[in-house]
DOKOLLUM-834652 format. One line per field, with one value per residue (C-alpha): x, y, z; residue number from 1; residue in three letters. Coordinates in Angstrom, 2 decimals, always signed. Each point is the difference from the previous one (the first is absolute). Example, Ala and Ser with C-alpha at 12.3 -4.5 7.8 and 13.67 -1.06 7.14 Angstrom:
<rs>
X: +12.30 +1.37
Y: -4.50 +3.44
Z: +7.80 -0.66
seq: 1 2
type: ALA SER
</rs>
This chain:
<rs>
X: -93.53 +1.98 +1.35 +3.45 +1.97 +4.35 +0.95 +3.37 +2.38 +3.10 +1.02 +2.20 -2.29 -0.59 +1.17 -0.86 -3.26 -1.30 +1.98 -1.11 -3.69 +0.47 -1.89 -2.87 -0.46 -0.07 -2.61 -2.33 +0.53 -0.87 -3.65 -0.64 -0.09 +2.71 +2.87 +3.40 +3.46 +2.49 +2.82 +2.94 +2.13 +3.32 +1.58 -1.04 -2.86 -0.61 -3.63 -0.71 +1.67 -1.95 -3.50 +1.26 +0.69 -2.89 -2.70 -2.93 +0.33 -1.79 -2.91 +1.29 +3.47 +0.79 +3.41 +1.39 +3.09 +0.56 -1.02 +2.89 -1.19 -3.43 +1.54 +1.96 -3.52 -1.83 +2.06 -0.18 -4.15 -0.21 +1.23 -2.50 -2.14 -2.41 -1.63 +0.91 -0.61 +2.80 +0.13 +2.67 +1.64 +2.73 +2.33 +2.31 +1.54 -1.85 -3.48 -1.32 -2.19 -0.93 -1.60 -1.35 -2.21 -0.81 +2.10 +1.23 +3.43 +0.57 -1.55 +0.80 -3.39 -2.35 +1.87 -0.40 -3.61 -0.47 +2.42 -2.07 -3.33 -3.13 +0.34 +1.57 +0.20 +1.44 +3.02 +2.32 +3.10 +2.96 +2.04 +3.37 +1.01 -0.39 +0.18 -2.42 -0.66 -2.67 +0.90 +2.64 +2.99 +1.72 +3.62 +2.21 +2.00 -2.95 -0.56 +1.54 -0.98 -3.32 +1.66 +2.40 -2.08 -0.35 -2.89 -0.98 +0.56 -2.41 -2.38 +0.07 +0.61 -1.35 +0.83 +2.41 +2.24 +0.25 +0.04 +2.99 +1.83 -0.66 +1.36 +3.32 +0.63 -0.83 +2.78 +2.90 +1.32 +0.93 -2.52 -2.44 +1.89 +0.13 -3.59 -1.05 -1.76 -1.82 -3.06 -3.01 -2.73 -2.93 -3.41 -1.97 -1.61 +2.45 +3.62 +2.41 +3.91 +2.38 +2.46 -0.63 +1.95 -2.70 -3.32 -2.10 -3.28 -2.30 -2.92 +0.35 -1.32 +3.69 +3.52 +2.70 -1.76 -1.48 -4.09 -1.94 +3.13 -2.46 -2.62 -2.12 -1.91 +1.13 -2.27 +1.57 -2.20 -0.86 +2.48 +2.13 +3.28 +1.05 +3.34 +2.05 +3.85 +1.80 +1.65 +3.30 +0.09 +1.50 +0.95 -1.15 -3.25 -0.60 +1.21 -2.17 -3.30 +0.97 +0.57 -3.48 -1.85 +1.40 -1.06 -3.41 +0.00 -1.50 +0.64 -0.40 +3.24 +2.85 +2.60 -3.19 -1.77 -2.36 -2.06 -2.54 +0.14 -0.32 +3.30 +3.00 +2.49 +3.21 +2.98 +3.17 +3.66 +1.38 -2.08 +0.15 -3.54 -1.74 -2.48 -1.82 +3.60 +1.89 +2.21 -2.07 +3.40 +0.57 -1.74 +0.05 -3.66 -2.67 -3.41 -2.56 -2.89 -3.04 -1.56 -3.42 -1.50 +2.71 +0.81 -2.64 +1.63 -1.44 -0.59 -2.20 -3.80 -0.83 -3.31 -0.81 +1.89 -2.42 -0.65 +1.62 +3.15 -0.39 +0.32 -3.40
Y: +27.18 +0.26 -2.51 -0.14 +0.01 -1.12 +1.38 -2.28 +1.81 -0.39 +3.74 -1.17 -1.90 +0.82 +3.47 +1.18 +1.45 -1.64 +2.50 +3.16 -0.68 -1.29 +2.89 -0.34 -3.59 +0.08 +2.83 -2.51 -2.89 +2.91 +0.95 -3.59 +0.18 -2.01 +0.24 +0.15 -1.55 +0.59 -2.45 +0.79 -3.13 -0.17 -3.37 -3.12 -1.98 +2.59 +0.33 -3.24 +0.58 +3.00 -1.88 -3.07 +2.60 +2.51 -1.84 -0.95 +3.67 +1.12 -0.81 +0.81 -0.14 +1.76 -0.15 +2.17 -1.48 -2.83 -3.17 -1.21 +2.75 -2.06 -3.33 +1.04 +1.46 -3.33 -2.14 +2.00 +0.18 -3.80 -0.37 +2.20 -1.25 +2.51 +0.97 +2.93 +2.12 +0.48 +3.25 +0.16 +3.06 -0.88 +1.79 -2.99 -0.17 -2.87 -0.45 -3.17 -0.31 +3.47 -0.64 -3.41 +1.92 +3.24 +2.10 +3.05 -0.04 +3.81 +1.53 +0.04 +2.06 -2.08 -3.18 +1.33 +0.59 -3.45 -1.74 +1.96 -0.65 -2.10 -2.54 -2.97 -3.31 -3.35 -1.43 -3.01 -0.09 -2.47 -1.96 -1.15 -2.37 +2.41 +3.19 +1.80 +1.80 +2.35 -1.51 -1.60 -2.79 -0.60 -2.08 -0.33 +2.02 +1.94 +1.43 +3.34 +0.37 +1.79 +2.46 +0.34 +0.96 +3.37 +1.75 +1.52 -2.75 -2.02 +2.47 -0.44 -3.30 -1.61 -3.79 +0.37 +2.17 -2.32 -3.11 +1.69 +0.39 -3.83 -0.92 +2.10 -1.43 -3.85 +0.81 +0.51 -3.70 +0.05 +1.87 -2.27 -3.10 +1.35 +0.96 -3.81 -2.12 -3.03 -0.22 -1.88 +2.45 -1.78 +2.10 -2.47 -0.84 -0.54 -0.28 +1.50 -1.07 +1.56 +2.87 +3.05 +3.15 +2.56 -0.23 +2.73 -1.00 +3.23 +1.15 +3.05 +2.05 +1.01 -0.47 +1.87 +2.97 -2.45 +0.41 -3.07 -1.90 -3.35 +0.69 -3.24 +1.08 +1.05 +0.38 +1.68 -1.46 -3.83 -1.64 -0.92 +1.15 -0.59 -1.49 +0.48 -2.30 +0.56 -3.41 -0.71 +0.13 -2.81 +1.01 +2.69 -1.24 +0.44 +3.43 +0.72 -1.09 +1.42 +3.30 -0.35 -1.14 +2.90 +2.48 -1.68 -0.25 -3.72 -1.68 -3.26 -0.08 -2.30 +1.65 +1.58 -1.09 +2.31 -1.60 +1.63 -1.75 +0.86 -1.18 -0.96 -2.54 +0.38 -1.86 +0.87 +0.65 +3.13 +2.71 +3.62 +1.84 +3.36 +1.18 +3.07 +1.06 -0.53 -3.01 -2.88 -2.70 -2.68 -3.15 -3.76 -0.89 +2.62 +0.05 +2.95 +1.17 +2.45 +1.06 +0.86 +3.99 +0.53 +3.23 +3.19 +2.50 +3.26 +0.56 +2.16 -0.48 -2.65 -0.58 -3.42 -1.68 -2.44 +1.46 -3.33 +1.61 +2.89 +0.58 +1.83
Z: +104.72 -3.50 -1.46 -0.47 -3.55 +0.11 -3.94 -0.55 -3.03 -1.70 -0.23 -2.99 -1.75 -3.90 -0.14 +3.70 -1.01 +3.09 +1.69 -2.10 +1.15 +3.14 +2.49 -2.79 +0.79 +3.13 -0.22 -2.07 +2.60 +2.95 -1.61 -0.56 +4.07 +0.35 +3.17 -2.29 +0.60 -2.97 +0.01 -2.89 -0.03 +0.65 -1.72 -1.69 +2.53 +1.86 -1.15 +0.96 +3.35 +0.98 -1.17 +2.46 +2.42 -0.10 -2.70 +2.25 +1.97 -3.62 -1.65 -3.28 -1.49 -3.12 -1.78 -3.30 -1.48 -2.57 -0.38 +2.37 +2.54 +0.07 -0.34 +3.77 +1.62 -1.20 +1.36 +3.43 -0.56 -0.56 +3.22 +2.24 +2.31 -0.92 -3.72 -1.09 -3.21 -2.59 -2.05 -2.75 -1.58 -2.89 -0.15 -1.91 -3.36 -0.69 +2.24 -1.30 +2.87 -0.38 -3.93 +0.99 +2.79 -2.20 +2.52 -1.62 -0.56 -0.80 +2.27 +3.19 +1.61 -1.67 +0.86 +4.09 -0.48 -1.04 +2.77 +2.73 -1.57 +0.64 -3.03 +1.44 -1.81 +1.06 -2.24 +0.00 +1.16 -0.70 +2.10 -0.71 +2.87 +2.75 -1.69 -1.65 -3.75 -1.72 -3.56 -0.58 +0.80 -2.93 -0.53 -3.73 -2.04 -0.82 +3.53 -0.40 -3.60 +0.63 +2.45 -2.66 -3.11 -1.43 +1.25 -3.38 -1.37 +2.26 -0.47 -3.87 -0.59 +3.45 -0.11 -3.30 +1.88 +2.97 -1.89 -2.26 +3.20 +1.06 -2.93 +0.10 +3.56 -1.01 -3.10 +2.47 +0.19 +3.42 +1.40 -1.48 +1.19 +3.87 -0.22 -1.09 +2.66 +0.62 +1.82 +1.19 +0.27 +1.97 +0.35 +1.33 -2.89 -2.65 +0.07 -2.10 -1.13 -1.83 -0.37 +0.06 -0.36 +1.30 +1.84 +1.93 +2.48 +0.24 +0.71 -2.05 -3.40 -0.10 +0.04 -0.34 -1.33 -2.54 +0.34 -0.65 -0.39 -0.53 -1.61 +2.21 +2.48 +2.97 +3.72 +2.74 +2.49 -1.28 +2.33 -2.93 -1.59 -3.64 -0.88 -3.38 -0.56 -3.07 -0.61 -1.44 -3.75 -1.40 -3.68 -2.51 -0.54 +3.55 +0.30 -3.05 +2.16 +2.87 -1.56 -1.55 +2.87 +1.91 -2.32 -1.23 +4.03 -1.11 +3.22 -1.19 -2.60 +0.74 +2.25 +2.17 +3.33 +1.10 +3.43 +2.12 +3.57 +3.72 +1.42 -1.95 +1.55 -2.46 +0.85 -2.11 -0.56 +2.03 -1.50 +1.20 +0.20 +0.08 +1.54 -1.13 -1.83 +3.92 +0.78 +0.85 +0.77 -1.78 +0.64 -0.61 +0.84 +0.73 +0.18 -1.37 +0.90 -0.23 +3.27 -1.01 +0.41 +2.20 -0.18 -0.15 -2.11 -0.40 -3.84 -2.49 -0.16 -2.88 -1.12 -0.27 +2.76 +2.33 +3.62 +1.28 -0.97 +1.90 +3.75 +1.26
seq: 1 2 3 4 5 6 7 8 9 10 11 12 13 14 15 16 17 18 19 20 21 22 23 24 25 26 27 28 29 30 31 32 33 34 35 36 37 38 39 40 41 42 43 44 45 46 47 48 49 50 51 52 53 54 55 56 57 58 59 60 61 62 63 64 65 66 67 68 69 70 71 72 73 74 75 76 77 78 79 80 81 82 83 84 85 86 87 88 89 90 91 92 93 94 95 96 97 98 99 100 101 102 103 104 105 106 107 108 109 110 111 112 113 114 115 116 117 118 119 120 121 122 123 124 125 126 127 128 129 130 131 132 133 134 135 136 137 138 139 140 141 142 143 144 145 146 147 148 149 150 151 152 153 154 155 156 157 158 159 160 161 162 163 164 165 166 167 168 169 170 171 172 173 174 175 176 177 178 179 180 181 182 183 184 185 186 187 188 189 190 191 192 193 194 195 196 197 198 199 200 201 202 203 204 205 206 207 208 209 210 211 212 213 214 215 216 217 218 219 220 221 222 223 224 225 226 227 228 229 230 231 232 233 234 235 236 237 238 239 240 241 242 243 244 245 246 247 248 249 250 251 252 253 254 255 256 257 258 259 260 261 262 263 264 265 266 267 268 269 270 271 272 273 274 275 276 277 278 279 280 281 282 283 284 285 286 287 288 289 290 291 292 293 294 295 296 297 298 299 300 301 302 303 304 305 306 307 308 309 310 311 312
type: UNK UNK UNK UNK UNK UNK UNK UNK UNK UNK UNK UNK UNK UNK UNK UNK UNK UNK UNK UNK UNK UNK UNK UNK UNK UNK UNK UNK UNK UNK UNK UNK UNK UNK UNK UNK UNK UNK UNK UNK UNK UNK UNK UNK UNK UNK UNK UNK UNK UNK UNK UNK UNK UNK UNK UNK UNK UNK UNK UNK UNK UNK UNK UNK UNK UNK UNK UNK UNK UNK UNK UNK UNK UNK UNK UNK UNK UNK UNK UNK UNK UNK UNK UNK UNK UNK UNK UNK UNK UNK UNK UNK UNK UNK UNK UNK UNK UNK UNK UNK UNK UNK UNK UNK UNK UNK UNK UNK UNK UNK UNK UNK UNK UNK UNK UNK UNK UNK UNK UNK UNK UNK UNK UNK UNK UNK UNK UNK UNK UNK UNK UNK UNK UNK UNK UNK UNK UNK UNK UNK UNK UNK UNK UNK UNK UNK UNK UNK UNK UNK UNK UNK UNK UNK UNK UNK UNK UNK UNK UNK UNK UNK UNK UNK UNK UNK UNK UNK UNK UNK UNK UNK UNK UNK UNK UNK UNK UNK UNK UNK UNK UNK UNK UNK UNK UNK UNK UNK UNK UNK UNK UNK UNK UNK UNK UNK UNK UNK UNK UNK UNK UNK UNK UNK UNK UNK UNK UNK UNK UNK UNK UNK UNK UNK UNK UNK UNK UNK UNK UNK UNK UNK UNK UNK UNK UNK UNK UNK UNK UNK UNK UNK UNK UNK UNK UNK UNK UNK UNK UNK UNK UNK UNK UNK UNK UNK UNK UNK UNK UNK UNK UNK UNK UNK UNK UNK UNK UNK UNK UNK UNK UNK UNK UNK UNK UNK UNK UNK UNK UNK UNK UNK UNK UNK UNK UNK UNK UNK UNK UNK UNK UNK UNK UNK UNK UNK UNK UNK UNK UNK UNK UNK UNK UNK UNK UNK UNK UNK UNK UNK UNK UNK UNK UNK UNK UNK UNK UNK UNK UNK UNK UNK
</rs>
């Protein structure tokens, strides 16, 4: 009996090239042997919905889009009573997920190949309260900026460009002001206090088109997920480390806290999150969490990785 494949799109993802190639696609997921059910969807969540619907009918569940397309088919995944395989096509403007796994992110054949192929490997996923992430939850006035940044310019001056842009929102008074907040960030192990005016917990080799936006290590199947807050500068001198610590990416100047933990309990003023660039709410207390090799992805061969990580 075949095995059957549900390919989730955003026909207006990107440019629509998803669209342009579609019948080819679908050819590549038929000679793989697999039984194919296309699903183009139709509004916001309805990825999600049609994986909570139709997920464990499939044994593997591949979706082309951006990195909010993948964010709404995880969080319907997560929830299976069944493990299934997750191919990814991006098809984004931005596909951090896409260059943290190797996933080709212009072109759209070799992309299907992999997410219908044999190499499976066993990643972490987040958890934000009871929603899931790939990479990302972020909060501060520094959410938006990496979205925001130039792509040329990110592609020539990789961390400059986005620190640049950090440092043009934290100027706006008011913006910087409404983006303040004080929190108690509890990991277990230590415990953190202060304010701070931007903070991002990944699991990730990029964000916001930035790759290796810390240049610590980062494991995508360890169980743990790394932390960095950008606290409140407190006078010129402090602005002056903070500017250098971000671009020295020393993560030990004043104005830094980088953490690598399993669960984060952070308790706070009203802060409004993201999660993987979508609307995550806004939140008081919440706790965070990696769920260990939760999620087999489909991805390119890579020479070197332990069979452990692999499913046979």
């Amino acid at each position: 009996m075949k095995q059957k494949l549900l390919f989730v799109f955003n026909p207006h993802s990107g440019t629509g090239e998803i669209c342009k190639h579609l019948a080819e696609v679908l050819d590549v997921f038929t000679q793989r042997g697999y039984e194919v059910v296309a699903y183009p969807t139709q509004a916001a969540g309805d990825g999600k919905r049609k994986v909570l619907e139709e997920g464990e009918n499939y044994e593997r569940i591949v979706v082309a889009g951006g990195d909010g397309m993948l964010h709404e088919v995880l969080n319907g995944v997560m929830r299976l009573n069944k493990e299934v395989v997750v191919g990814y096509i991006p098809s984004g403007t931005v596909n951090d997920f896409a260059t943290t796994h190797r996933l080709p992110k212009n072109n759209i054949m070799e992309a299907a190949k992999i997410a219908a192929g044999d190499n499976i490997r066993l990643v972490d996923v987040g958890k934000f309260g009871d929603t899931y992430f790939s990479y990302v939850a972020a909060f501060g006035i520094a959410t938006n900026v990496a979205y925001d940044t130039d792509q040329k310019a990110k592609k020539r001056w990789r961390i400059l460009a986005y620190v640049a842009n950090i440092f043009k929102s934290l100027l706006g008074r008011n913006k910087f002001k409404a983006a303040c907040r004080k929190m108690t960030i509890d990991t277990g192990e230590v415990v953190i206090k202060g304010k701070f005016v931007f903070g991002a917990i990944y699991n990730s080799l990029s964000i916001g088109g930035v790759k290796n936006f810390i240049d610590k290590e980062v494991v995508l199947d360890d169980g743990l997920i790394e932390g960095l807050f950008i606290e409140k500068p407190k006078n010129l001198k402090a602005w002056e480390q903070l500017g250098k610590g971000l671009l020295t990416r020393d993560f030990n100047s004043p104005g830094l806290v980088f953490v690598r933990a399993k669960r984060f309990q952070i308790y706070s003023e009203e802060a409004a999150w993201t999660l993987d660039g979508e609307n995550g709410g806004k939140h008081t207390q919440i706790v965070v969490s990696a769920q260990q090799k939760a999620l087999h992805i489909a991805c390119p061969k890579e020479e070197g990785v332990e069979e452990k990580q692999m499913i046979e």
